[in-house]
VOMILO-594884 format. One line per 5 residues: number of its first residue (from 1); their letters; for each residue x, y, z of N, C-alpha, C, O. Coordinates in Angstrom, 2 decimals. Layout:
<sites>
NUM> A> X,Y,Z,X,Y,Z,X,Y,Z,X,Y,Z; ...;
</sites>
This chain:
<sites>
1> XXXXX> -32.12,65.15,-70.71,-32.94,65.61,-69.61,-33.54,64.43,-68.84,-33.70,64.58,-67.63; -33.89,63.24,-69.41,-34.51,62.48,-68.55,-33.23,61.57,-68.26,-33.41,60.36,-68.19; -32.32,61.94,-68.14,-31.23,60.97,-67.80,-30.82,61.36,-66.41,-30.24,60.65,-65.59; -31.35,62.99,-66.21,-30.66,64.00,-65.38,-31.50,62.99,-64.22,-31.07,62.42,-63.22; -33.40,63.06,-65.02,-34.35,62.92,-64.18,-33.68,61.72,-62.63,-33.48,61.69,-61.42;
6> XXXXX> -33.60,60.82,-64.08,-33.47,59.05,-63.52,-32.81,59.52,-62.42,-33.45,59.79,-61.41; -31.36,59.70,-62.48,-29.83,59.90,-61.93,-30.64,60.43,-60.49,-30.90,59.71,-59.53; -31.02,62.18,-60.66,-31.90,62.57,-59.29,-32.60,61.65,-58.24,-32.45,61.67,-57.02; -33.47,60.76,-59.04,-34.87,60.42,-58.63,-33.69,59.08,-57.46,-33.89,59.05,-56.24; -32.79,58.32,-57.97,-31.84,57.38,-58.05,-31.40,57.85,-56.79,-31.80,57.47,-55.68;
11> XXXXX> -30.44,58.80,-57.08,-29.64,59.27,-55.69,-30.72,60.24,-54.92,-30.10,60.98,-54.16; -31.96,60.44,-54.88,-32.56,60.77,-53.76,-33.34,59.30,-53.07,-33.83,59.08,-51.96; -33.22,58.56,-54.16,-33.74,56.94,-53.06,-32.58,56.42,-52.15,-32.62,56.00,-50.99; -31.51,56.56,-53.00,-30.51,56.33,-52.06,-29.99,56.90,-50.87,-29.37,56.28,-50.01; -30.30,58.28,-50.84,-30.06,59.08,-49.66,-31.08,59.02,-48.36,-31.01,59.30,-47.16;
16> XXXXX> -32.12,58.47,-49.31,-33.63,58.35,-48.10,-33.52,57.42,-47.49,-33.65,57.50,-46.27; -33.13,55.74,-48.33,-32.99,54.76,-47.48,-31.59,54.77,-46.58,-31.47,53.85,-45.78; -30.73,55.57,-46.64,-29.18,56.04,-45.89,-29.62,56.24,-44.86,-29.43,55.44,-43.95; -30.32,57.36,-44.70,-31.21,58.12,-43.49,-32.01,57.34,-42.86,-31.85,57.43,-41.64; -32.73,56.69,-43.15,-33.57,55.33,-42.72,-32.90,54.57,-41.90,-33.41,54.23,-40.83;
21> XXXXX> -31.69,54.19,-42.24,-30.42,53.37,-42.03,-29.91,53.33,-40.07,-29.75,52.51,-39.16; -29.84,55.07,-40.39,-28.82,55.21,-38.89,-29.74,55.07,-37.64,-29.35,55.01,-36.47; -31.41,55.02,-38.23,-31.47,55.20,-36.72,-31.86,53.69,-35.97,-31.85,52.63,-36.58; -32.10,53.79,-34.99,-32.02,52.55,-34.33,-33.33,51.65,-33.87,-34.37,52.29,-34.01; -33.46,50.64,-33.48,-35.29,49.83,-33.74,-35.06,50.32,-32.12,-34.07,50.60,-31.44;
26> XXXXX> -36.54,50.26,-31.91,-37.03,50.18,-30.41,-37.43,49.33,-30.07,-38.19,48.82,-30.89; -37.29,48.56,-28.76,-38.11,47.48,-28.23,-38.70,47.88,-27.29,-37.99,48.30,-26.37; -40.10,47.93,-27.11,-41.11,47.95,-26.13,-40.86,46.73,-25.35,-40.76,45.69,-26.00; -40.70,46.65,-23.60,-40.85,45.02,-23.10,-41.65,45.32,-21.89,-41.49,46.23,-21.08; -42.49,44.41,-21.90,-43.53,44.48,-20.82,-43.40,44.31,-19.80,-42.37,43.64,-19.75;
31> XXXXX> -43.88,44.51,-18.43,-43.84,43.74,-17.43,-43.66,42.24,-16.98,-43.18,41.69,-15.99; -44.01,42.00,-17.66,-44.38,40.11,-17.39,-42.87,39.86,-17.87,-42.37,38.89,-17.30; -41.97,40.55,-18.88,-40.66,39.85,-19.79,-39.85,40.47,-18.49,-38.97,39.77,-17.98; -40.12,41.65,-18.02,-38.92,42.24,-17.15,-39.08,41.49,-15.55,-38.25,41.66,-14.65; -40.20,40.73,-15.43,-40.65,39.95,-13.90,-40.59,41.26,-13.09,-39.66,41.30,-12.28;
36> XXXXX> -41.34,42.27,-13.13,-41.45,42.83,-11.44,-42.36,44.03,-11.88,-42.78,44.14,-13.04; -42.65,44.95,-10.84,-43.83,45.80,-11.12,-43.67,46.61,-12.22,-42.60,46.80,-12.79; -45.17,47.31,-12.65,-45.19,47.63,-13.93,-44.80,49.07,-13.92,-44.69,49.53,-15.06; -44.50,50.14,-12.67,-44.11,51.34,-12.83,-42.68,51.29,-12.73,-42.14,50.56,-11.90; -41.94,52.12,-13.65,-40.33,52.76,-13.67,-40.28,54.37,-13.71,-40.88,55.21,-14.38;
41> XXXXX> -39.35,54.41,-12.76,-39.38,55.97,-12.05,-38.00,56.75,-12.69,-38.06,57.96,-12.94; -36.76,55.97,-12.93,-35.62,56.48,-13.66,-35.07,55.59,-14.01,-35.27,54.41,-13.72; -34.22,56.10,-14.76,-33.14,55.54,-15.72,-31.81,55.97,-15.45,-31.77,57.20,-15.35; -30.66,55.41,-15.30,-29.26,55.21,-14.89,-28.31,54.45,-15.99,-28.51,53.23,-15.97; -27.22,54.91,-17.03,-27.15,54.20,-17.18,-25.67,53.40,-16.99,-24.95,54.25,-16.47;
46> XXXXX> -24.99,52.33,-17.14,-23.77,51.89,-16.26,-22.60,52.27,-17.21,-23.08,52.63,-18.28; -21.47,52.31,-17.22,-20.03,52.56,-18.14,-20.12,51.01,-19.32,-20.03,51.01,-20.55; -20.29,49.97,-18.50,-20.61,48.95,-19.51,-21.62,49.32,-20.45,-21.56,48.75,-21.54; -22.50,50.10,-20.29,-23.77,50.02,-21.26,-25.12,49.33,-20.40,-26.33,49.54,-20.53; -24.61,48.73,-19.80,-25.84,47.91,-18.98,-26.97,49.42,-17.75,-26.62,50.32,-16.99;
51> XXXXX> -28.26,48.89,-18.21,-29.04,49.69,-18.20,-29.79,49.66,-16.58,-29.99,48.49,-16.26; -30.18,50.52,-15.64,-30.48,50.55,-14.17,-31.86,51.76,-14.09,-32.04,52.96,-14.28; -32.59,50.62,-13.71,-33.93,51.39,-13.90,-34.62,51.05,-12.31,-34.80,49.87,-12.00; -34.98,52.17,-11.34,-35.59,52.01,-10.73,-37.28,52.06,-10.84,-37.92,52.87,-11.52; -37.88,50.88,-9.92,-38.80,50.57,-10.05,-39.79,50.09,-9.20,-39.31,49.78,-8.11;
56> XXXXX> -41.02,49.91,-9.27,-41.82,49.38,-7.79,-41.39,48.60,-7.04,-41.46,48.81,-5.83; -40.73,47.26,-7.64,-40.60,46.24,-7.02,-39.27,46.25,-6.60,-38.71,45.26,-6.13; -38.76,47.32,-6.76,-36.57,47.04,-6.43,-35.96,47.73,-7.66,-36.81,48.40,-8.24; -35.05,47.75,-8.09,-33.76,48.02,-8.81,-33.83,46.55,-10.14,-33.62,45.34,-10.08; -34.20,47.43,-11.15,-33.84,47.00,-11.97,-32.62,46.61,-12.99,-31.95,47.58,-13.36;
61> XXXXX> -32.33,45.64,-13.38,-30.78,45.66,-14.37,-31.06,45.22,-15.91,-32.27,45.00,-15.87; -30.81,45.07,-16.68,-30.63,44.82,-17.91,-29.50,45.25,-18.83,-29.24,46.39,-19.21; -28.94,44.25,-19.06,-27.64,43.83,-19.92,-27.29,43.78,-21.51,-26.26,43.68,-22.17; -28.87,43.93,-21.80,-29.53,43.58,-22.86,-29.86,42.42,-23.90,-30.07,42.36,-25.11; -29.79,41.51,-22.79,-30.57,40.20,-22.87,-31.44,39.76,-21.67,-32.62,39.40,-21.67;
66> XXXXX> -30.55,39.89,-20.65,-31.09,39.19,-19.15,-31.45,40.62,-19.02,-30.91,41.68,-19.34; -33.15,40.10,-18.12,-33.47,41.06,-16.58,-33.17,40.69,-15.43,-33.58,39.55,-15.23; -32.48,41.26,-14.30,-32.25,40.99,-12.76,-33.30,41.67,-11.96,-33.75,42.62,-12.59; -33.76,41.53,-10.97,-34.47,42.18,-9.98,-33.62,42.26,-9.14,-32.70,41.44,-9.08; -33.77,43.45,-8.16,-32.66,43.79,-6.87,-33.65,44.40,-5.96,-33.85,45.56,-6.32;
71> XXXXX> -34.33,44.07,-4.95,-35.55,44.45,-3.92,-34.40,45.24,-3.18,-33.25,44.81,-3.20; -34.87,46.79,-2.33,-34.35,46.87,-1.23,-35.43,46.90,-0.03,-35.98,47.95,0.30; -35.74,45.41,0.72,-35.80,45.70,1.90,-37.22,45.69,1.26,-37.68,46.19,2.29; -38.20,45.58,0.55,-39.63,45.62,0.16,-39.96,46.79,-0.06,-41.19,46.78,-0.09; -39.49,48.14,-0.30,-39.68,49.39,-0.66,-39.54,49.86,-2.02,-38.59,49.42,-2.67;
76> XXXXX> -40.36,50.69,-2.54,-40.49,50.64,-3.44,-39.29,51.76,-3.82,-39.09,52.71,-3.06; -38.37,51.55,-5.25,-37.36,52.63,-5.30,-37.83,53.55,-5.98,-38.77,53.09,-6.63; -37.66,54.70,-6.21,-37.73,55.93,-6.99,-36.88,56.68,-7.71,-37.12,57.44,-8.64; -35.77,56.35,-7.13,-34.23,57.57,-8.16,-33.03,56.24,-7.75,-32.64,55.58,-6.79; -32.86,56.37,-8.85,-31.03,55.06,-9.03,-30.15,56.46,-10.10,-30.52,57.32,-10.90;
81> XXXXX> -28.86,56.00,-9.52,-27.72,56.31,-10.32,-26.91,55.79,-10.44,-26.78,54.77,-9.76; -25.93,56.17,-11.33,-24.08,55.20,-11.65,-23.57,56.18,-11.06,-23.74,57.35,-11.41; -22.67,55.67,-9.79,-21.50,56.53,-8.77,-20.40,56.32,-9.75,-20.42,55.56,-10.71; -19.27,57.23,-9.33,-18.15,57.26,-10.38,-17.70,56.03,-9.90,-17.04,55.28,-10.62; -18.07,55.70,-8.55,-17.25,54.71,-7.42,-17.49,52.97,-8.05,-16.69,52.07,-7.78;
86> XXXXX> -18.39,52.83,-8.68,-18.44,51.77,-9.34,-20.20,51.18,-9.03,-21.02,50.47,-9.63; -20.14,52.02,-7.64,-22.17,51.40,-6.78,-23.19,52.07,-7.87,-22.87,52.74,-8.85; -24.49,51.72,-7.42,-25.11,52.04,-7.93,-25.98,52.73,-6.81,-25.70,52.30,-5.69; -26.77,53.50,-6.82,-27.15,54.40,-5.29,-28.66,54.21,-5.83,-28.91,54.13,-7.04; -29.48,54.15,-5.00,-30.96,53.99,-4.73,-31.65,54.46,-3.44,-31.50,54.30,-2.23;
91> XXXXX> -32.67,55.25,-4.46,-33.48,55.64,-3.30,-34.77,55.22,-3.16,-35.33,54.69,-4.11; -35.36,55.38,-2.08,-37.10,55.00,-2.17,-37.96,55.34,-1.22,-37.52,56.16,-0.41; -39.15,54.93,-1.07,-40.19,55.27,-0.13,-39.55,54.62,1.66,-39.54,53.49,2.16; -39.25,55.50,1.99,-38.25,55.45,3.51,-36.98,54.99,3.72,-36.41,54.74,4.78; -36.52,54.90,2.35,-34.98,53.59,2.48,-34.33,54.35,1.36,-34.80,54.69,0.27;
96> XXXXX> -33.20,54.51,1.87,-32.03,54.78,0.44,-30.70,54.15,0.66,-30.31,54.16,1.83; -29.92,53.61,-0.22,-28.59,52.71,0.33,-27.87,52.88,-1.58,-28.10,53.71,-2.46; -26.94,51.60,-1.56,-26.49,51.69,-2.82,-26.14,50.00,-2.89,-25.98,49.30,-1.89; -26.10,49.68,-3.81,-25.73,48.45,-4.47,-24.14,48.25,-5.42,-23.75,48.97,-6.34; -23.49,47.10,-4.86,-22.16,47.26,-5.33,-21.79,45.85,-5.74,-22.17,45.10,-4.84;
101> XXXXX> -21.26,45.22,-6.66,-20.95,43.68,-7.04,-20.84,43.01,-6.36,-20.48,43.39,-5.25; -21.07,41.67,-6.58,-20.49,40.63,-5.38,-19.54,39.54,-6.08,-19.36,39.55,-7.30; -18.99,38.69,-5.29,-17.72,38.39,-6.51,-18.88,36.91,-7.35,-18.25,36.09,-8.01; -19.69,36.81,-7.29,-20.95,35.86,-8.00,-21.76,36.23,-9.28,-22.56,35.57,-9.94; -21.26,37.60,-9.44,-21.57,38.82,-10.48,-23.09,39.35,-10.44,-23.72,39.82,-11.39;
106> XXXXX> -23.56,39.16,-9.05,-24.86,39.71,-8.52,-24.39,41.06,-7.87,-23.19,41.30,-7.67; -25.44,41.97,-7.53,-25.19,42.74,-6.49,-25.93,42.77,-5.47,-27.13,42.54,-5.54; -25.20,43.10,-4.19,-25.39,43.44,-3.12,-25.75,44.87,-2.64,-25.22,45.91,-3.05; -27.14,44.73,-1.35,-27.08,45.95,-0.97,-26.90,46.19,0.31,-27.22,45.45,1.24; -26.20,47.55,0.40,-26.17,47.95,1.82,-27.05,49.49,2.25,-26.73,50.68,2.13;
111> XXXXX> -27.92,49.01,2.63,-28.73,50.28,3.70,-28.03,51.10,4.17,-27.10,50.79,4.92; -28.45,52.96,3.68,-27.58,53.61,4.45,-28.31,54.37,4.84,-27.58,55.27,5.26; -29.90,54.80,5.11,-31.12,55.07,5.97,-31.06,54.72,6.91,-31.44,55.52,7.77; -30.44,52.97,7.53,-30.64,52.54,8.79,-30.10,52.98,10.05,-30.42,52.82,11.23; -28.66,53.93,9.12,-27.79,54.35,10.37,-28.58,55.84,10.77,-28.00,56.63,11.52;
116> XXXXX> -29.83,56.16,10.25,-30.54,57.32,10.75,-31.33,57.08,12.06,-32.11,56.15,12.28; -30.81,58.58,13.26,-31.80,58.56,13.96,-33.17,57.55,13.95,-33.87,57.40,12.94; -33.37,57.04,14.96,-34.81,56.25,14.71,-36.15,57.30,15.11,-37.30,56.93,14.87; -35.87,58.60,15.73,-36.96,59.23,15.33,-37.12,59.78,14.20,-38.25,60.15,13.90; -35.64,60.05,13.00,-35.70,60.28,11.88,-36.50,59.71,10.67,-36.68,58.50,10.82;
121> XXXXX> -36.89,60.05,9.84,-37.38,59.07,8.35,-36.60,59.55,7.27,-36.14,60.68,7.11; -36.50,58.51,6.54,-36.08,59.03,5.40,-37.07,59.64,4.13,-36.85,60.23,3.07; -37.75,59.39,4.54,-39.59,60.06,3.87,-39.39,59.10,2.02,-39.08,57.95,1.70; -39.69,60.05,1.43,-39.69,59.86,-0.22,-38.14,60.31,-0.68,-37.80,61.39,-0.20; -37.23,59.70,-1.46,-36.03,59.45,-2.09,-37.03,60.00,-3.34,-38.04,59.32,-3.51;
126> XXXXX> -36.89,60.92,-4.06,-36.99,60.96,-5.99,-35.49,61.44,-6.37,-35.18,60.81,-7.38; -34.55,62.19,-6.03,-33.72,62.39,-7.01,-31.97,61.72,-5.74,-31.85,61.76,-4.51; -31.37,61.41,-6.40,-30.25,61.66,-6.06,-28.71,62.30,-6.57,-28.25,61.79,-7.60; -28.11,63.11,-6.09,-27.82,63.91,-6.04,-25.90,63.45,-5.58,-25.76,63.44,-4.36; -24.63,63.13,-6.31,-23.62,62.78,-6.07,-22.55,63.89,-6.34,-22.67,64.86,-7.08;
131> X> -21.37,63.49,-5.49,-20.19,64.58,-5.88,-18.93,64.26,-6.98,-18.09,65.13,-7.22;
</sites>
């Protein structure tokens, strides 16, 4: 009977630290490590794995080592996504466009608010919305 005990007590430590095992650490990173403002509005994430977070200060990237900053135009963004097309689409407070590689392995953006009517606005960007 106490052999049964041990054996139990044994393979339920082993099953607990198993379970322990799969899940994954979190890293909290601050503002100051990511360089740009301290609010993030969404999350996007790329086919590589590389992570697209819009944010006060521009378009965020992370690779999961390096942070990039990507400003559009001094507006603050609100909704980013991964296009099937390879861009990355951003929206924000009067400006929405998309961002696409450059052969320097930065990206580039192109404004696509600007070709709006100029009595038009583009007001507040929060979600975007692809086919």
């Amino acid at each position: 009977m106490k052999d049964r005990i041990l054996t139990l007590l044994s393979l339920l430590l082993i099953f607990n630290s198993a379970l322990a095992n799969w899940q994954r650490s979190i890293t909290n990173y601050n503002r100051h490590e990511y360089k740009a403002a301290n609010q993030n509005w969404m999350i996007s994430q790329h086919e590589n794995g590389w992570m697209y977070f819009a944010n006060n200060k521009g378009l965020l990237e992370f690779d999961g080592v390096t942070w990039n900053t990507y400003s559009i135009h001094n507006a603050k963004t609100r909704a980013v996504k991964q296009g099937k097309d390879g861009r990355i689409y951003v929206g924000g407070l009067g400006q929405f466009g998309y961002f696409s590689p450059n052969k320097y392995g930065g990206l580039d953006y192109t404004c696509l608010s600007d070709s709006l009517d100029t009595k038009r606005s583009a007001g507040n960007i929060w979600h975007i919305h692809l086919r």
